[in-house]
Each structure stands twice: as structure tokens, then as C-alpha cells.
C-alpha angles and dihedrals in degrees: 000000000000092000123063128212097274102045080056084048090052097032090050100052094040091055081046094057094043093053093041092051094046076048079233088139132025123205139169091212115039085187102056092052091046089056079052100061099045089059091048091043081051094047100056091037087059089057103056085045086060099045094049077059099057090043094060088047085061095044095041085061087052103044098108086057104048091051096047087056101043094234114143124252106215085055095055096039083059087044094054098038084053090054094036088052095049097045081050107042096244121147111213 
């Protein structure tokens, strides 16, 4: 996860107060939805945690291949973890 507990913390309080200022949520206990929001925050962010891994199951079958044919691997990491994301619903 590219985020620790208290970025979410921070990241989670700060979407709160947005919303509550622009009145685009009420709510009777601020805290509660902030927790909320950090598990969902966490939630979504383990996701993407699990699909780079599947991503690098599928490249790590195909090493041998992408090196043979000088294509770069970051590139078609991103390549495969878009597609990946897309056949599974997943916004990144």
C-alpha cells in the first residue's frame, strides 16, 4: 500500500471536511464517517495492492519474452494492470 495509516487518517478527514463544507453529506457524527472513509480508502488501496500482484504473476511467466524483445517492463506492467483493472471493474 503506497499510503500508511496516518496519510488515510489525514486523507480521510480532509475528504469529510470538503464534503461537509460543499453541504454534499450530513451527518450527526463527523468521526464515525471519517473512519468510514479510511476503510474504505484502505479497502480500495488493497486492491490495487492485490492486482499489481497479479500483474507481476502474469509478467514473471513472460520474463524471458519481454526481455527478448526489448520491451520495457514498467510499460507493460502499466499496460497489463490497466487491462487487468478494466476486465475486473477496478478504478485506478
Amino acid at each position: 500500500m503506497r499510503l500508511n495509516k496516518l496519510q488515510i487518517e489525514h486523507l480521510a478527514f480532509h475528504i469529510v471536511k470538503g464534503l461537509l463544507k460543499d453541504n454534499a453529506v450530513i451527518t450527526e457524527d463527523r468521526e464515525k464517517l471519517v473512519r468510514q472513509v479510511e476503510d474504505l480508502v484502505t479497502r480500495e488501496l488493497e486492491k490495487e495492492d492485490i492486482l499489481d500482484e497479479q500483474v507481476k504473476e502474469i509478467l514473471k511467466d513472460k520474463l524471458e519474452e519481454i526481455r527478448s524483445t526489448n520491451v520495457d517492463y514498467y510499460e507493460m506492467f502499466k499496460m497489463v494492470k490497466s487491462k487487468l483493472a478494466q476486465k475486473e471493474n477496478i478504478v485506478i
